[in-house]
C-alpha positions as CSV (number, residue, x, y, z in Angstrom):
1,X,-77.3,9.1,43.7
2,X,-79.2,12.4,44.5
3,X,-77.6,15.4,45.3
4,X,-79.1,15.7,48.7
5,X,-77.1,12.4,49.4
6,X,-73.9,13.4,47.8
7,X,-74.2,16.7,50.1
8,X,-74.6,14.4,53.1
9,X,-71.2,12.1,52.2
10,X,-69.7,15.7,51.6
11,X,-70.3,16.9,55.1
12,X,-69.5,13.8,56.9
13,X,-66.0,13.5,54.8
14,X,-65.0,17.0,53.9
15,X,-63.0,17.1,57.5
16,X,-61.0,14.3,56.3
17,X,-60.6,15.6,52.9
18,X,-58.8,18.7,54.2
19,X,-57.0,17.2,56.6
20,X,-55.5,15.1,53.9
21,X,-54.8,18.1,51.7
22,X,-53.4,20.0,54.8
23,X,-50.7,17.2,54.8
24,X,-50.3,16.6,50.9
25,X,-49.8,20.0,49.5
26,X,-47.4,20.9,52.1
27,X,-45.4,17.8,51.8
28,X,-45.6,18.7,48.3
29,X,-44.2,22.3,48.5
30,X,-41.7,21.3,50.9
31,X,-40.3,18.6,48.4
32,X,-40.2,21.4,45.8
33,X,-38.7,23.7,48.1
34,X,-35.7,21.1,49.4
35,X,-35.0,20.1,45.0
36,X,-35.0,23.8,44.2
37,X,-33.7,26.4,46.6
38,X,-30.1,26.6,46.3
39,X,-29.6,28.0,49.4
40,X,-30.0,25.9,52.7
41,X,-31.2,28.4,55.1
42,X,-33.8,29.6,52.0
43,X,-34.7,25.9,51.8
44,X,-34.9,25.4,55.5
45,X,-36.9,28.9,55.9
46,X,-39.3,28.0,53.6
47,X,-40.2,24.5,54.9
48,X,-40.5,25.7,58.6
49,X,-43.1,28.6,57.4
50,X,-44.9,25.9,55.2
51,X,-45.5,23.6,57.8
52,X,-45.7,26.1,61.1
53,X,-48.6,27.4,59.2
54,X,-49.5,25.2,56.1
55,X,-51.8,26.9,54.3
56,X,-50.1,30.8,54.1
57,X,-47.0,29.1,54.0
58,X,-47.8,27.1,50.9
59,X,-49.5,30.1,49.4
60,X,-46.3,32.3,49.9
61,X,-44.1,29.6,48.7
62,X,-46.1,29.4,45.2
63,X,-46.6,33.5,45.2
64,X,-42.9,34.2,46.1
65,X,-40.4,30.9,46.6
66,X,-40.5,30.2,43.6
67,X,-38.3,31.5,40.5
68,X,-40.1,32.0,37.5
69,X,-37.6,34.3,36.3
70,X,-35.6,31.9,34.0
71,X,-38.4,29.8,32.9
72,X,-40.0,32.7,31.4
73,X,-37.2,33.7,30.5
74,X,-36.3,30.1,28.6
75,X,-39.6,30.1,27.3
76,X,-39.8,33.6,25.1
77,X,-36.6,33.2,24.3
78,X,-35.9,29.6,23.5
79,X,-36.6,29.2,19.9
80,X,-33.6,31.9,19.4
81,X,-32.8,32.6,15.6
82,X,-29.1,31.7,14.4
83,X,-27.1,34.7,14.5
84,X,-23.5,34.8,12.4
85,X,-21.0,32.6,14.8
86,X,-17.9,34.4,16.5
87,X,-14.7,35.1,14.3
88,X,-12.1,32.6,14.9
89,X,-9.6,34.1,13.1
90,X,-8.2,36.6,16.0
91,X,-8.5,34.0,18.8
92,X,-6.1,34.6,20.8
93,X,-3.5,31.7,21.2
94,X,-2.2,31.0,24.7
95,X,1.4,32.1,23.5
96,X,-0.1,35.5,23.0
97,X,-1.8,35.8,26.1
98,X,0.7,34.6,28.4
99,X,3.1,36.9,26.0
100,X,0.7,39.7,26.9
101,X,0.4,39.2,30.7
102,X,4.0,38.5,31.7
103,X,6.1,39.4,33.6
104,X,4.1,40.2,36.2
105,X,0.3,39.3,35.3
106,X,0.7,35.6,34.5
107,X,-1.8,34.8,37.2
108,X,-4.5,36.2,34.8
109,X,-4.4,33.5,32.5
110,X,-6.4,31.4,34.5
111,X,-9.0,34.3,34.8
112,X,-8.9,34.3,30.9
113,X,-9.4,30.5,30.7
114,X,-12.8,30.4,33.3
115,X,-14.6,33.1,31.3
116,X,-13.7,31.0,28.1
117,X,-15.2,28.4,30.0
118,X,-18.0,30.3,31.1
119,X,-19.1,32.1,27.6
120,X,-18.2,29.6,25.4
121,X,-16.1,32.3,23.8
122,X,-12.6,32.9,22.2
123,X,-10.6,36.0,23.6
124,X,-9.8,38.3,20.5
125,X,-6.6,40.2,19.7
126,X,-6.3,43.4,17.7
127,X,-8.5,45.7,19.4
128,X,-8.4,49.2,20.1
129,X,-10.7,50.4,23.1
130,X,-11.0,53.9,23.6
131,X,-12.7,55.1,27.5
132,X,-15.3,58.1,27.0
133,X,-16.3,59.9,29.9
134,X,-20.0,61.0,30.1
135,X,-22.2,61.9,27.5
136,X,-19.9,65.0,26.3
137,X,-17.5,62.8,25.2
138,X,-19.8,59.9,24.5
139,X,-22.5,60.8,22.8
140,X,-20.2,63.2,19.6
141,X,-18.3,60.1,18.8
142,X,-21.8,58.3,18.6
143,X,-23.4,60.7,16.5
144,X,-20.4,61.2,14.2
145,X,-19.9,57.4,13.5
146,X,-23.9,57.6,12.7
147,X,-23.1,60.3,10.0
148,X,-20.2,58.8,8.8
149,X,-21.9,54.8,8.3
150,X,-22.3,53.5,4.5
151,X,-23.9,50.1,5.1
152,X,-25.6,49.5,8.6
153,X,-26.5,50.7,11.9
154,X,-27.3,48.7,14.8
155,X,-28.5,50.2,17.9
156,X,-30.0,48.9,21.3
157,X,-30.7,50.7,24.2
158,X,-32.2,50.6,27.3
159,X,-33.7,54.6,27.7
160,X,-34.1,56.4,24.8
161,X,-35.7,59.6,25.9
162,X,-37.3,62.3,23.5
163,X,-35.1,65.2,24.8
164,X,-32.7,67.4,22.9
165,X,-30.4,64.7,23.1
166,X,-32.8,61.9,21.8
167,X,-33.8,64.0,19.0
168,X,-30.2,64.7,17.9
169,X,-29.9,60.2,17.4
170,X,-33.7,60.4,15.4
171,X,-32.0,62.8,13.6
172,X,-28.8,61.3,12.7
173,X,-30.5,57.8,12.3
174,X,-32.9,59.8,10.1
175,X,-30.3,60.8,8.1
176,X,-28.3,57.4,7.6
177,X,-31.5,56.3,6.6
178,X,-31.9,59.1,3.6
179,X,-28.6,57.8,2.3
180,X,-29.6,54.4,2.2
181,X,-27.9,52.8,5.3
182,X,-29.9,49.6,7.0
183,X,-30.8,51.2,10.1
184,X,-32.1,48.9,13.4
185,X,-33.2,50.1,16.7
186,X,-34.0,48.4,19.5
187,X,-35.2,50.3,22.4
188,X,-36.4,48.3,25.8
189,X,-40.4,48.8,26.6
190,X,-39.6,50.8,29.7
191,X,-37.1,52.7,28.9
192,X,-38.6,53.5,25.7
193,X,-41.3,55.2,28.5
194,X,-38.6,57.6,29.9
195,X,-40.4,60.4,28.5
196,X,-43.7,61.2,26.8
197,X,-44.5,60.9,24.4
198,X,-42.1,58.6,23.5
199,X,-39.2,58.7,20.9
200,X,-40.8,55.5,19.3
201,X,-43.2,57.6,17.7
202,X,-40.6,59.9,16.4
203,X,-38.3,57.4,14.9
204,X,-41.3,55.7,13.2
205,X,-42.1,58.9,11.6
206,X,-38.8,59.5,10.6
207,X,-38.6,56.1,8.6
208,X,-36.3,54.2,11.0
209,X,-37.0,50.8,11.6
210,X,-37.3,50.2,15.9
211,X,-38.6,48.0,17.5
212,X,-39.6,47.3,21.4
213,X,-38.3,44.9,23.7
214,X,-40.7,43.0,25.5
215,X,-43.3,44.9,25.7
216,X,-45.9,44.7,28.9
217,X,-48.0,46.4,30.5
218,X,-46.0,47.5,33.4
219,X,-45.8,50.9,34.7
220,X,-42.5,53.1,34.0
221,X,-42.5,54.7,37.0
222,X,-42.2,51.2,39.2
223,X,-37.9,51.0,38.3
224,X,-38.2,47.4,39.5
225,X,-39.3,45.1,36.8
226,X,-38.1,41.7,35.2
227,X,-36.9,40.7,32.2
228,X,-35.9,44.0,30.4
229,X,-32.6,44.5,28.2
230,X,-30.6,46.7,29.9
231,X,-28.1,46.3,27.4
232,X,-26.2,49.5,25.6
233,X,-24.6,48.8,22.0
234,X,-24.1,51.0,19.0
235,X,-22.2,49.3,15.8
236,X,-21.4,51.0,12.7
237,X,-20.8,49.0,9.2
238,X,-20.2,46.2,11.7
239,X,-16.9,47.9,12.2
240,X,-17.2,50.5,15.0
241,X,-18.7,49.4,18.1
242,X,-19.6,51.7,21.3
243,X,-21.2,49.8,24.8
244,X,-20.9,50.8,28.0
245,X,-23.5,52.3,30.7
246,X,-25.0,55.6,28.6
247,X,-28.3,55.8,27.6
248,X,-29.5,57.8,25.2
249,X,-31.1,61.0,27.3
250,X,-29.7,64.4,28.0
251,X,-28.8,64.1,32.0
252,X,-25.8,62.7,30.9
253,X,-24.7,65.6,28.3
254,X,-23.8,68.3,30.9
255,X,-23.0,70.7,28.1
256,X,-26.8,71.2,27.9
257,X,-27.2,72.2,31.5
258,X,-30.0,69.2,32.3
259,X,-31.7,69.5,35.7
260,X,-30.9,66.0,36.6
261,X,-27.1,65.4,35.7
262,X,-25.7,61.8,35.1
263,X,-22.1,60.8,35.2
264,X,-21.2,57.9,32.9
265,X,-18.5,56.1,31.0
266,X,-18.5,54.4,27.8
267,X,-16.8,53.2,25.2
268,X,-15.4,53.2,21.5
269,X,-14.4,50.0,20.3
270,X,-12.8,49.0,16.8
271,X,-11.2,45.1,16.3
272,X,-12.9,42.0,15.8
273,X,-14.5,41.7,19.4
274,X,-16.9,44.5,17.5
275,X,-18.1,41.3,15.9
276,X,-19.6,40.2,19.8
277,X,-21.4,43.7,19.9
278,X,-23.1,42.9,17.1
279,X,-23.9,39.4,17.8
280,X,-25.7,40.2,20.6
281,X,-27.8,42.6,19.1
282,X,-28.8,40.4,16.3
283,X,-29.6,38.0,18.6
284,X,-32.0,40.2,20.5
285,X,-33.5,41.7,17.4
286,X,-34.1,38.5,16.1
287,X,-36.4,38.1,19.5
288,X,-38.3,41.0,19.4
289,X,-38.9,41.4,15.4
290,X,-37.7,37.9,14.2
291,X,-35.4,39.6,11.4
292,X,-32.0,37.6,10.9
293,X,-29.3,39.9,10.5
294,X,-26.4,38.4,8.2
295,X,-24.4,39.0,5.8
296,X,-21.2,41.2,5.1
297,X,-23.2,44.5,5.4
298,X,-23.8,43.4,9.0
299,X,-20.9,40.6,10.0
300,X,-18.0,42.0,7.6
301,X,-14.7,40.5,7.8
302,X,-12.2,43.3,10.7
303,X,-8.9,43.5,10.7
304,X,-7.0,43.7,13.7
305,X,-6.5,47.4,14.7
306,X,-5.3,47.9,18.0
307,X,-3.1,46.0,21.1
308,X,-6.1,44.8,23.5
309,X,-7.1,41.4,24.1
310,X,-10.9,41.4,24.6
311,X,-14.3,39.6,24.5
312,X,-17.6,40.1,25.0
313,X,-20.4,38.6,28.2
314,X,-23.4,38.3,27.8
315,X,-26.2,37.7,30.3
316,X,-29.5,37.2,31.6
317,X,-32.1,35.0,32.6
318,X,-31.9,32.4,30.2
319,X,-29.1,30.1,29.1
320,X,-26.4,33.1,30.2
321,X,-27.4,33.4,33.4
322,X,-24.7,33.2,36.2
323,X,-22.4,34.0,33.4
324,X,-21.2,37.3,35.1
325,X,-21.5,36.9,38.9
326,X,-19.1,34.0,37.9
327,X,-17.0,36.0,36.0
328,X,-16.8,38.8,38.9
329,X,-16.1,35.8,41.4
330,X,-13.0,34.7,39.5
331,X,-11.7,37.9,39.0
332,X,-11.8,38.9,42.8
333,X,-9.9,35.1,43.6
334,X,-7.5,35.6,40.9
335,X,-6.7,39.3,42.1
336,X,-3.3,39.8,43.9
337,X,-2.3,43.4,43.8
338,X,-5.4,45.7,43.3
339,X,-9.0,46.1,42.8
340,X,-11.0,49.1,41.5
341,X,-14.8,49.0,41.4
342,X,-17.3,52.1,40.0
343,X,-20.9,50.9,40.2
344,X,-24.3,52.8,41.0
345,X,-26.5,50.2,42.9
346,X,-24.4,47.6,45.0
347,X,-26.6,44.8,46.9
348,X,-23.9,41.7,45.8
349,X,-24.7,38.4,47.1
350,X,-23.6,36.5,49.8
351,X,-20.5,34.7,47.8
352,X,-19.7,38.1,46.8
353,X,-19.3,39.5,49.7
354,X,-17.1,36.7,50.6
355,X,-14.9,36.6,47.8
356,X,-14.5,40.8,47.8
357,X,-13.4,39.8,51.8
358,X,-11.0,37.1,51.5
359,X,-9.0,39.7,48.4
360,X,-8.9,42.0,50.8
361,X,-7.8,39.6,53.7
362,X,-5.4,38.2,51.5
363,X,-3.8,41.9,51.3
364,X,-5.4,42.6,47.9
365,X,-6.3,46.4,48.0
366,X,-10.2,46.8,47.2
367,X,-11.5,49.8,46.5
368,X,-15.8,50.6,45.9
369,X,-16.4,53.5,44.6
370,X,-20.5,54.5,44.9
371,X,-22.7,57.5,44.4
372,X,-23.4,59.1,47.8
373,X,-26.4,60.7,45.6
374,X,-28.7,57.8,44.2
375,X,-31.4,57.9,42.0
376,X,-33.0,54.7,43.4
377,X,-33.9,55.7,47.1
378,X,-34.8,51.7,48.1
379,X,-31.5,50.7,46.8
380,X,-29.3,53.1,48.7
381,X,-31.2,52.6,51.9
382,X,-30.7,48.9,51.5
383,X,-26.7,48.8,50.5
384,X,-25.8,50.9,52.8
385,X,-27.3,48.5,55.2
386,X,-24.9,45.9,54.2
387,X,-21.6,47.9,53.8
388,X,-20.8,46.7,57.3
389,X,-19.9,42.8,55.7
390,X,-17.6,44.7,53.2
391,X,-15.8,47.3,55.5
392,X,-15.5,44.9,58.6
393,X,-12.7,43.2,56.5
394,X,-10.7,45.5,55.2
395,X,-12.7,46.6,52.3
396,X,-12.4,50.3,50.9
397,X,-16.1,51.6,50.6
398,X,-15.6,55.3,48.8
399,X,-18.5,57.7,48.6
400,X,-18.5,60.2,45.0
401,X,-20.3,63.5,45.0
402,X,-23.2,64.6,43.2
403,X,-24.0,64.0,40.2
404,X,-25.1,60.6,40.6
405,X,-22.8,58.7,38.9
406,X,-23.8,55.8,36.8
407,X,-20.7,54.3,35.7
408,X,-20.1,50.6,35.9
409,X,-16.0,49.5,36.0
410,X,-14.0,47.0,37.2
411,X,-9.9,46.8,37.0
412,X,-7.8,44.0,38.7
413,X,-4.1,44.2,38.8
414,X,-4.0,46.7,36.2
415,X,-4.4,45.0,33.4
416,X,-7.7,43.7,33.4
417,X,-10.6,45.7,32.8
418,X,-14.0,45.4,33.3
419,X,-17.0,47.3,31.6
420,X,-21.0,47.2,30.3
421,X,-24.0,47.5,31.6
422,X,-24.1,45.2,34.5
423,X,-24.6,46.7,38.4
424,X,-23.9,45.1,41.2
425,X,-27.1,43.9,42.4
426,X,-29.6,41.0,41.8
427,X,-31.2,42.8,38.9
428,X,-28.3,42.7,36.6
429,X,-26.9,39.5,38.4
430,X,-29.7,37.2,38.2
431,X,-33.0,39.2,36.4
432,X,-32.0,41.6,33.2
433,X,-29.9,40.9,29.8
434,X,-26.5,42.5,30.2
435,X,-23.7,42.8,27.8
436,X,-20.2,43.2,28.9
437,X,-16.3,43.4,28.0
438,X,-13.7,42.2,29.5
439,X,-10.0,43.3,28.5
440,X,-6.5,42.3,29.1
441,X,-4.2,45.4,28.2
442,X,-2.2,47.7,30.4
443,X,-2.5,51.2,28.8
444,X,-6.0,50.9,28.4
445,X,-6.4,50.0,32.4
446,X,-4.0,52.6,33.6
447,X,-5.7,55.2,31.6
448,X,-8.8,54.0,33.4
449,X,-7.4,53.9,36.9
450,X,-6.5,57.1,36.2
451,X,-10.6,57.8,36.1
452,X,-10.9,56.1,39.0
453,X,-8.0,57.8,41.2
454,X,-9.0,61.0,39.8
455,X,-12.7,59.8,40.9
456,X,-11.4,58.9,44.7
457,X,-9.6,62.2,45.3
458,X,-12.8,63.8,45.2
459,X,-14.7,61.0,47.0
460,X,-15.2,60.6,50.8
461,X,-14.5,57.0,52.4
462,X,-16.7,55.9,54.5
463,X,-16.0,54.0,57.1
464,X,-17.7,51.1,60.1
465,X,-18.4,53.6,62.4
466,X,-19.9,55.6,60.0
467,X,-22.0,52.9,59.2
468,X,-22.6,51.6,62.8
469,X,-23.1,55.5,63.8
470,X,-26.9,55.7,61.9
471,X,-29.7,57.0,64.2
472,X,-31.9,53.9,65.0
473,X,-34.5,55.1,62.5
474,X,-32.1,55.5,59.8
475,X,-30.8,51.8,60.6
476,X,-34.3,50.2,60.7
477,X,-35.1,52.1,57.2
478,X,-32.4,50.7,55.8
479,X,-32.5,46.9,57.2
480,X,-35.5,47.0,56.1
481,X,-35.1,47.9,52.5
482,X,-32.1,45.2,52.7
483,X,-34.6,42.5,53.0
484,X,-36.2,43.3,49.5
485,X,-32.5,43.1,48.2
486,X,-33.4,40.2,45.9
487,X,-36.0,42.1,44.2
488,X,-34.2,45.7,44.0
């Protein structure tokens, strides 16, 4: 057949062609939009743009519907490397925890048993967590239990800037290394691109092993990327443990007079839950270098050394995802008293907002505690455009001054406590690797709630009409920036 006759079928049949293909690849999207949206009205949103107009609909659905997220995610990570398994010896028995919570916390137990049920994790006795606040009181304690390590140092962070702070870890990293201490770093891409040039070169050239988390070729300055380890941990001789929500850059030491100042918390941790910490940092070197840490140099045998119940979360977009928006929703409905929150960015979901109404419907005091200075303009124009679903029932919505504080808490009932590196918004929820504690101890939460009262007498609360009272410019900035919430 000639081509001149092939060309002819063509254009008698190419009408009918497309017209089947209009009607295939939409029915096809559609079907792939009513299996994997979750969410009805998402489902039912989708299908109506893909067939009102079939061909941009399809192409948005394929460009933007669908979640790629924790494929990739599965995918680089899914051959993981076998890290040393949990310590069973401090699991905490359920005589000891319902020991520890009564008389007046037995509800917690449950709360306890759903994040067992969620990590796949024993809750550990014996440990001793000590609250720093910012990087004055952070960032000494680091540094000394760098100088004072004899056997290894493990350290993962998500900015690592070369400032005078930076420097001061190469050097103390530097030095552990002198002495012969196995030294890791881990440092994500981006925020290994805080600063130029960047501390990677500078710990190379001081002998210390680092290493990148996914590296790409994204820019630092876009604050909105996928996939990146927003994790903080520090563990010395697989004894000492610090995580929390400090990064490694001088903002947050205000002893040095920095021109952008960061408020923080974090957090020294001895016991065997320091066995978590390093888990999950052995498991995300592994990744990124494919070294196996093990051994007793790395997973020693530790003694209980302290009162606090405690376990470590870990999340992201792989296997752990969900892990801590479900751990966050049974801590709101198992809440009867009180409920403290510090966080920097808060865009929570729609169950979220739900479950932080009914507490406070069901008389459940609920306090949010947020930086009326932000460092992410997007994000702030876009919570504040949903405060209204918190405040409307009953929810406290508190507003701290400059300077922007990044600290990330939780306390229920004052007992439990809740701290890491996870926000409250869709990229810690749903699209970065988080590490978290949870606690069960009562000293350790008043001491925190003292923080936090100390925190709300210098805070404004802001209330509906506030919210309602925005100029019309104001409002439509910020409902717009609310409808890139999932991407924030």
């Amino acid at each position: 057949m000639s081509a001149e006759t092939l060309w002819q079928y063509w254009l008698a049949f190419w009408p009918h062609v497309t017209a089947v293909l209009l009607f295939i690849i939409p029915l096809v999207t559609s079907c792939h939009a009513v299996l994997y949206k979750r969410d009805t009205r998402a489902s039912l949103g989708w299908v109506g743009l893909i067939w009102l107009v079939p061909a941009v609909g399809t192409m948005l659905y394929v460009l933007f519907g669908i979640n790629r997220i924790q494929r990739k995610a599965l995918l680089l990570r899914g051959d993981k490397v076998e890290v040393e398994p949990a310590p069973t010896s401090s699991a905490c028995s359920e005589r000891l925890l319902t020991e520890k919570l009564a008389p007046d916390a037995g509800h917690l137990e449950t709360l306890a048993q759903l994040v067992t049920q969620i990590t796949d994790k024993r809750l550990l006795y014996g440990n001793r967590v000590q609250p720093l606040i910012g990087g004055d009181e952070g960032y000494p304690a680091m540094l000394d239990a760098i100088a004072g390590a004899k056997r290894t140092v493990s350290l993962a962070t998500y900015i690592f800037g070369r400032d005078r702070v930076g420097l001061m870890f190469v050097e103390a990293l530097q030095r552990a290394r002198e002495r012969g201490v196995e030294v890791r770093v881990l440092i994500d891409d981006i925020g290994s691109r805080y600063t130029f040039p960047s501390v990677v070169g500078a710990l190379r050239k001081a002998g210390v092993p680092v290493e990148r988390f996914m590296r790409g070729l994204m820019p630092v300055w876009f604050p909105y990327t996928n996939l990146r380890c927003h994790r903080k941990v520090l563990v010395v001789d697989g004894q000492v443990g610090f995580t929390g929500g400090l990064n490694i850059r001088e903002g947050a030491y205000t002893q040095l007079k920095p021109r952008d100042m960061i408020q923080d918390l974090h957090f020294r941790i001895t016991g065997p839950v320091v066995a978590h910490l390093q888990q999950v940092f052995a498991d995300d070197w592994a990744f990124s270098h494919g070294e196996r840490l093990s051994g007793d140099a790395w997973f020693p045998d530790i003694e209980p050394d302290g009162p606090v119940l405690a376990r470590g979360i870990t999340h992201g977009p792989d296997e752990d995802l969900g892990k801590m928006r479900l751990t966050l929703l049974g801590a709101l409905a198992c809440s009867r008293r009180k409920v403290a929150i510090m966080t920097p960015y808060f865009l929570p979901d729609e169950a979220l907002v739900s479950a932080l109404n009914v507490a406070a419907l069901r008389g459940v005091q609920v306090d949010i505690i947020l930086p009326r200075k932000n460092n992410l303009a997007l994000v702030k124009w876009a919570s504040t455009a949903m405060l209204w679903q918190v405040l409307e029932h009953g929810c406290n919505v508190w507003l701290s001054p400059p300077p922007f504080d990044h600290s990330k808490l939780m306390l229920v009932d004052g007992i439990w406590t809740l701290f890491g590196s996870s926000n409250w918004d869709p990229r810690s929820l749903r699209l970065n690797f988080e590490f978290n504690v949870e606690c069960y101890d009562r000293e350790l939460a008043a001491r925190l709630d003292e923080h936090v009262q100390q925190q709300l007498s210098k805070s404004e609360r802001i209330t509906l009409a506030d919210v309602d009272g925005r100029v019309l410019p104001v409002r439509l900035r910020d409902g717009v920036a609310r409808l890139m919430s999932p991407y924030l």
